[in-house]
KOLLO-546821 format. One record per atom (N, C-alpha, C): x, z, y; atom name. Coordinates in Angstrom, 1 decimal. Atoms other than C-alpha are relative to their C-alpha. Example, Ala and Ser with C-alpha at 12.3 -4.5 7.8 and 13.67 -1.06 7.14 Angstrom:
BEGIN
{rec {0.9, 0.0, -1.2}, 'N'}
{rec {12.3, 7.8, -4.5}, 'CA'}
{rec {0.9, 0.0, 1.2}, 'C'}
{rec {-0.9, 0.0, -1.1}, 'N'}
{rec {13.7, 7.1, -1.1}, 'CA'}
{rec {-0.8, 0.8, 1.1}, 'C'}
This chain:
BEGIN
{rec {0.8, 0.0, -1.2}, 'N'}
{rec {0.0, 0.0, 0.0}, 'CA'}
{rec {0.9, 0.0, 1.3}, 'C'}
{rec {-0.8, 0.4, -1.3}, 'N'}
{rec {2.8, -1.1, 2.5}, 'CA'}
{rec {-0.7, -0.7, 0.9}, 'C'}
{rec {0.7, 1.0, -0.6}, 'N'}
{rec {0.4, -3.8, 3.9}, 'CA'}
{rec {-0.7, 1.1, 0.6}, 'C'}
{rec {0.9, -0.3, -0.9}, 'N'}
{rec {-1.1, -3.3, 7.0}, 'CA'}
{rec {-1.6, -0.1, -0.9}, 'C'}
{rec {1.3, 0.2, -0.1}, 'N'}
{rec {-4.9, -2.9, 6.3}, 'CA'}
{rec {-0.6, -0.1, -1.9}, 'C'}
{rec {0.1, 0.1, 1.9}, 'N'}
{rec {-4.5, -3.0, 1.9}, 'CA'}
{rec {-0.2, 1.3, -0.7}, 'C'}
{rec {0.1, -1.2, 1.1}, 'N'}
{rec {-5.6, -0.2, 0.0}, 'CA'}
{rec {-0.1, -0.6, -1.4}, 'C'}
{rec {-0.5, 0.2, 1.5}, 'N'}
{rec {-4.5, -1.2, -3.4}, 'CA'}
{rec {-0.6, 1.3, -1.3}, 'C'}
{rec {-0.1, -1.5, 1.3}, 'N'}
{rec {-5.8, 0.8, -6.7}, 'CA'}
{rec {0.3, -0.8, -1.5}, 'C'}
{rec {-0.4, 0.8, 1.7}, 'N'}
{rec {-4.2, 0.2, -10.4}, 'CA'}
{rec {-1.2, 1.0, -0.3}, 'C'}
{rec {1.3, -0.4, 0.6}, 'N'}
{rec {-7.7, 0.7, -12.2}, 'CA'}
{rec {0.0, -0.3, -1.7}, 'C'}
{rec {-0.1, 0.7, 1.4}, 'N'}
{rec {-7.4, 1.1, -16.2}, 'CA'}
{rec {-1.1, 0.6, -0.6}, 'C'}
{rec {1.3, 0.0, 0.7}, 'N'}
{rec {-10.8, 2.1, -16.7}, 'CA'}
{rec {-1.0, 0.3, 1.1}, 'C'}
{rec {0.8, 0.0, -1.1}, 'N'}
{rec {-14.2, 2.1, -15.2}, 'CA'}
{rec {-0.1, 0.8, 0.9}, 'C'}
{rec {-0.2, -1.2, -0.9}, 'N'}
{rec {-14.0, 5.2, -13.7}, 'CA'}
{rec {0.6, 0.3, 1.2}, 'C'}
{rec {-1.0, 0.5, -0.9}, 'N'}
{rec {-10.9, 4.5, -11.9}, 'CA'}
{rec {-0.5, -0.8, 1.0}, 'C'}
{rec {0.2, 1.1, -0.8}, 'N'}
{rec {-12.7, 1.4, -10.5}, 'CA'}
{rec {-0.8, 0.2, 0.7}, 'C'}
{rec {0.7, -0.2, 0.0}, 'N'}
{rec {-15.5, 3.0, -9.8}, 'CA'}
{rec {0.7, 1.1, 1.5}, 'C'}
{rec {-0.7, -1.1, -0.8}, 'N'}
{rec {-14.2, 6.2, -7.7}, 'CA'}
{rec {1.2, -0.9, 1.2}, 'C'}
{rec {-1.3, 0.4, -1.0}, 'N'}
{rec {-11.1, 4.0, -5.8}, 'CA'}
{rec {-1.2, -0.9, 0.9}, 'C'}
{rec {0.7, 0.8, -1.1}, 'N'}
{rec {-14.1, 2.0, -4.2}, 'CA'}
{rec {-0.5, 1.4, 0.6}, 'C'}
{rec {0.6, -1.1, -1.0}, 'N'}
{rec {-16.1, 5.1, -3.2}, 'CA'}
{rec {0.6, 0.6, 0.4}, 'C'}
{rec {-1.2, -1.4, -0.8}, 'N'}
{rec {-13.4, 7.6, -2.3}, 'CA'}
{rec {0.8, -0.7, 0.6}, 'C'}
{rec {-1.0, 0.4, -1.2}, 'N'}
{rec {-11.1, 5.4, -0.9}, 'CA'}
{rec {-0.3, -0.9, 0.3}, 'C'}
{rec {0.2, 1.2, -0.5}, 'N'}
{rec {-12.4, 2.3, -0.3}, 'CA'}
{rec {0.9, -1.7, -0.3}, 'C'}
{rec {-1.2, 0.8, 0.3}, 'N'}
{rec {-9.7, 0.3, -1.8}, 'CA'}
{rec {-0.6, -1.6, 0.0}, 'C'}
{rec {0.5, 1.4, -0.6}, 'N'}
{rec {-9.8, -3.7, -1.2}, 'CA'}
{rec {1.0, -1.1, -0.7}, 'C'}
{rec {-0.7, 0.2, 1.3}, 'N'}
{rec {-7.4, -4.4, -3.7}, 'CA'}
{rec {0.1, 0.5, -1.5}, 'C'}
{rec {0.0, -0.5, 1.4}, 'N'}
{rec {-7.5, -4.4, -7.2}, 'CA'}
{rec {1.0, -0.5, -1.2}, 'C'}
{rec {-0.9, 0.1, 0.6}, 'N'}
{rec {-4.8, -3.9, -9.6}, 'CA'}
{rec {0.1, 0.3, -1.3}, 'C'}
{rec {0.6, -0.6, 1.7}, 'N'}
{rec {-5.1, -4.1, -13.8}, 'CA'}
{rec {1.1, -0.2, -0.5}, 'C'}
{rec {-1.3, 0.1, 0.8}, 'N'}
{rec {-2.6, -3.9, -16.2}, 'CA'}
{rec {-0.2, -0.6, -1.2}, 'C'}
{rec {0.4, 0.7, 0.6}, 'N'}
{rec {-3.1, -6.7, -18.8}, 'CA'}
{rec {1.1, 0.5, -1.8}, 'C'}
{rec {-1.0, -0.5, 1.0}, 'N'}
{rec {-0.5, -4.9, -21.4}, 'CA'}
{rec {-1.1, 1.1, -0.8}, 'C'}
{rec {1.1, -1.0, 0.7}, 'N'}
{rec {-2.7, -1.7, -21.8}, 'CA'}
{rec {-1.5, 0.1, 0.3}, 'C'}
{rec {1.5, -0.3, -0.1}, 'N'}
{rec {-6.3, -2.5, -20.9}, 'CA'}
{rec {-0.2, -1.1, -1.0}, 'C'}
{rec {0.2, 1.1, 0.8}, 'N'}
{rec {-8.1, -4.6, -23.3}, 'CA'}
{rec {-1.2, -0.6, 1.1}, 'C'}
{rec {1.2, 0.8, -0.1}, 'N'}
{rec {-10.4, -7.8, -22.3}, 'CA'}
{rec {-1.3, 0.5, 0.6}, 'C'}
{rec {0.6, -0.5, -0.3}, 'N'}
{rec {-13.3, -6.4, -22.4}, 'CA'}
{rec {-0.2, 1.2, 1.4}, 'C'}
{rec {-0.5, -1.1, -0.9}, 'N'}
{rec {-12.3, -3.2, -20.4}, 'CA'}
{rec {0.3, -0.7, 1.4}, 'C'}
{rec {-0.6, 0.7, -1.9}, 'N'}
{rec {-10.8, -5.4, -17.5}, 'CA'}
{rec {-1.4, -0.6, 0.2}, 'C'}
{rec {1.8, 1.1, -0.7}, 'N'}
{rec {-14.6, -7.7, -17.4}, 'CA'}
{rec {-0.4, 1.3, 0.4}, 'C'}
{rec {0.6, -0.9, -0.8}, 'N'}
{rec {-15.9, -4.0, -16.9}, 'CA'}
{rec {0.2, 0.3, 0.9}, 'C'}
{rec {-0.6, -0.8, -1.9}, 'N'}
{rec {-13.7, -2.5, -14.0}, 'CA'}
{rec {-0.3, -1.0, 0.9}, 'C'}
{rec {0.0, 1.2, -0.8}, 'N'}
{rec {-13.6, -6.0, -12.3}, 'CA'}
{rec {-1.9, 0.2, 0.3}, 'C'}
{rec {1.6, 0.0, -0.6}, 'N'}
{rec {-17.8, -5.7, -12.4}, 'CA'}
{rec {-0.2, 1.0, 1.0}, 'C'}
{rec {0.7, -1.1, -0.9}, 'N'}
{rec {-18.4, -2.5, -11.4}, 'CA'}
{rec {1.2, 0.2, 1.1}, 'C'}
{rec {-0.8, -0.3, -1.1}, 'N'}
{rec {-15.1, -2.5, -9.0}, 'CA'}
{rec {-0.9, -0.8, 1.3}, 'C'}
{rec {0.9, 1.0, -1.2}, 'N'}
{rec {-17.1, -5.5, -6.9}, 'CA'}
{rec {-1.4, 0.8, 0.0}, 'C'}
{rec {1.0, -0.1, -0.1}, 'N'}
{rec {-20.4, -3.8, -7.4}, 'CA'}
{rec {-0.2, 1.4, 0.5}, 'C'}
{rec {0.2, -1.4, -0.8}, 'N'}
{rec {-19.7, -0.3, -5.7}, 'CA'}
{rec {0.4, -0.2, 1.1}, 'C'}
{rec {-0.1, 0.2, -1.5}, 'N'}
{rec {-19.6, 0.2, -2.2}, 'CA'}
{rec {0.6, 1.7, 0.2}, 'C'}
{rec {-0.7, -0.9, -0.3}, 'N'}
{rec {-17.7, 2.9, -0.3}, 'CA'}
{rec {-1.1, 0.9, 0.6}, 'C'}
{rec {1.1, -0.9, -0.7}, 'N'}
{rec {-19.7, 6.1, 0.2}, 'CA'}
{rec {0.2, 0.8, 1.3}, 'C'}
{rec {-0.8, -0.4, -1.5}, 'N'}
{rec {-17.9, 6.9, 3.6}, 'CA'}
{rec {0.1, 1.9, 0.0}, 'C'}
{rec {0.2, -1.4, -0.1}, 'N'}
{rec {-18.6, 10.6, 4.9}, 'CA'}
{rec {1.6, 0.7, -0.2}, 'C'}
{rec {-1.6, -0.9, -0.1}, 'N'}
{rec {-15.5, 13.2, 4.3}, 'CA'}
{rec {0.8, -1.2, -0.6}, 'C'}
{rec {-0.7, 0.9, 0.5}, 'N'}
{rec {-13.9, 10.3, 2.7}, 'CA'}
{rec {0.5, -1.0, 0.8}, 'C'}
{rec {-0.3, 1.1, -1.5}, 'N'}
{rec {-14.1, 8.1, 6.0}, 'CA'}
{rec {1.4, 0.5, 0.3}, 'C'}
{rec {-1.3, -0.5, -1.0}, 'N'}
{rec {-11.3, 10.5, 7.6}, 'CA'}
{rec {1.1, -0.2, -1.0}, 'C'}
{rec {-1.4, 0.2, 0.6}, 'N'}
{rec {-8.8, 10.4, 4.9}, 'CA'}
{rec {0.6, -1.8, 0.1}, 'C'}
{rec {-0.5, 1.8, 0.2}, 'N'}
{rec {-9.0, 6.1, 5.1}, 'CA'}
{rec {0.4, 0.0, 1.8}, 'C'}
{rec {-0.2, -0.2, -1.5}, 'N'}
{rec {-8.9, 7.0, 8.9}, 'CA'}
{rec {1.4, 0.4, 0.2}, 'C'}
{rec {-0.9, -0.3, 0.0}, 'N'}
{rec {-5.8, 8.6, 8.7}, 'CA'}
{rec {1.2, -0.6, -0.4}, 'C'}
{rec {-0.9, 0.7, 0.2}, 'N'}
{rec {-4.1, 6.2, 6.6}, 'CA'}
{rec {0.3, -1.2, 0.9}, 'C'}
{rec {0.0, 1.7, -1.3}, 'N'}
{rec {-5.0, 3.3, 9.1}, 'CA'}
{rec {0.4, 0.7, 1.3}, 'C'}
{rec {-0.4, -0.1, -1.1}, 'N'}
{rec {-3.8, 5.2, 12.2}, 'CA'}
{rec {1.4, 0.1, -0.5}, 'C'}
{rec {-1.0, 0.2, 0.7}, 'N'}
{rec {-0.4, 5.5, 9.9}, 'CA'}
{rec {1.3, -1.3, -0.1}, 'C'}
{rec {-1.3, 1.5, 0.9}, 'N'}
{rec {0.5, 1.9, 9.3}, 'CA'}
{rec {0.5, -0.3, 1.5}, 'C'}
């Protein structure tokens, strides 16, 4: 997450993919094709696009990182 404006998350299961959208908002998505199987990546990849960030106390920590870069 060097890039201006990239919140990057390595996501090896839905959970992961699930949580880095709502808590952090992340805008990148990062899988590991060694230890996730097929399947498992079509999940995270769905539900990573189909969550939305739930802002609130969570806003100020992405706030913080973007007055940062």
């Amino acid at each position: 997450n060097k890039v201006k404006g990239v919140r990057a998350a390595l996501c090896t299961s839905a959970m992961h993919a699930e949580l880095s959208r709502k808590h952090n908002d992340a805008n990148v998505l990062a899988l590991g094709a060694r230890l996730t199987n097929y399947d498992e990546i079509e999940s995270i990849v769905n539900i990573w696009l189909k969550t939305d960030f739930e802002g609130g106390r969570h806003l100020d920590r992405i706030n913080k990182i973007e007055i940062n870069e």
